[in-house]
C-alpha positions in Angstrom: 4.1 17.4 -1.2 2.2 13.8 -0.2 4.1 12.8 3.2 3.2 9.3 4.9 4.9 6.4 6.3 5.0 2.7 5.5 4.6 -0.4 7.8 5.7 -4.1 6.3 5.5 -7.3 8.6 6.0 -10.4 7.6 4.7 -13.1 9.8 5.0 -16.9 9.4 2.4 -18.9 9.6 3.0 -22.7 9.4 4.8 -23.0 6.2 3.6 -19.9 4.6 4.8 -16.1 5.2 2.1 -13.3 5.2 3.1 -10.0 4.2 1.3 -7.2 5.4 1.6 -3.7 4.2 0.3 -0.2 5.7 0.3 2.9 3.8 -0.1 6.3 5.8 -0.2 9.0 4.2 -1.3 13.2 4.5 -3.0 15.1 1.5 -1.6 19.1 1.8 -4.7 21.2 0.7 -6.9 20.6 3.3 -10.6 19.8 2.3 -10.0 19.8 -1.2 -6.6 17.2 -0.4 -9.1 14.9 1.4 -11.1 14.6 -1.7 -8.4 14.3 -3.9 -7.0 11.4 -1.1 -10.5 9.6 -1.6 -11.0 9.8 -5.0 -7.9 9.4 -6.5 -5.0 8.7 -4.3 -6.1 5.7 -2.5 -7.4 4.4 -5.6 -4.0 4.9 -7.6 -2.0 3.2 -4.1 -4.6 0.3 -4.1 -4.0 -0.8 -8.0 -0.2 -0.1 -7.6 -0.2 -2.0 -4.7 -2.0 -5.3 -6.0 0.4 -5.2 -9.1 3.4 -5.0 -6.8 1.9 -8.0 -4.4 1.5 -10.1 -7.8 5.3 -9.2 -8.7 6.1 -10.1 -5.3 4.4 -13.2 -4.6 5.6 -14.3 -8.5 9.1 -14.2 -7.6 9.2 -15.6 -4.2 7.1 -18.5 -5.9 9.3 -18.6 -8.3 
């Protein structure tokens, strides 16, 4: 089982909001988990994360 946390802050600047997000998380399997974490894993978070940004940003913009 993947464990982790998250961290969201929004933080206004001048008429804008930035939205900042932190992903934590722990590979189980040791060595092997770290590659796994490098190769695929952060990958997978940092596609998933750019699509939900765009979905964000395009309803807040409206």
């Amino acid at each position: 089982m993947i464990t982790g946390t998250n961290h969201l802050t929004y933080t206004t600047e001048g008429e804008s909001t930035r939205f900042t997000m932190l992903l934590e998380n722990q590979m189980p399997g040791g060595g092997m988990g770290k590659v796994l974490d490098r190769l695929l894993v952060e990958r997978m978070n940092a596609q998933n994360l750019e699509k939900s940004l765009a979905n964000l940003k395009a309803l807040v913009e409206g």
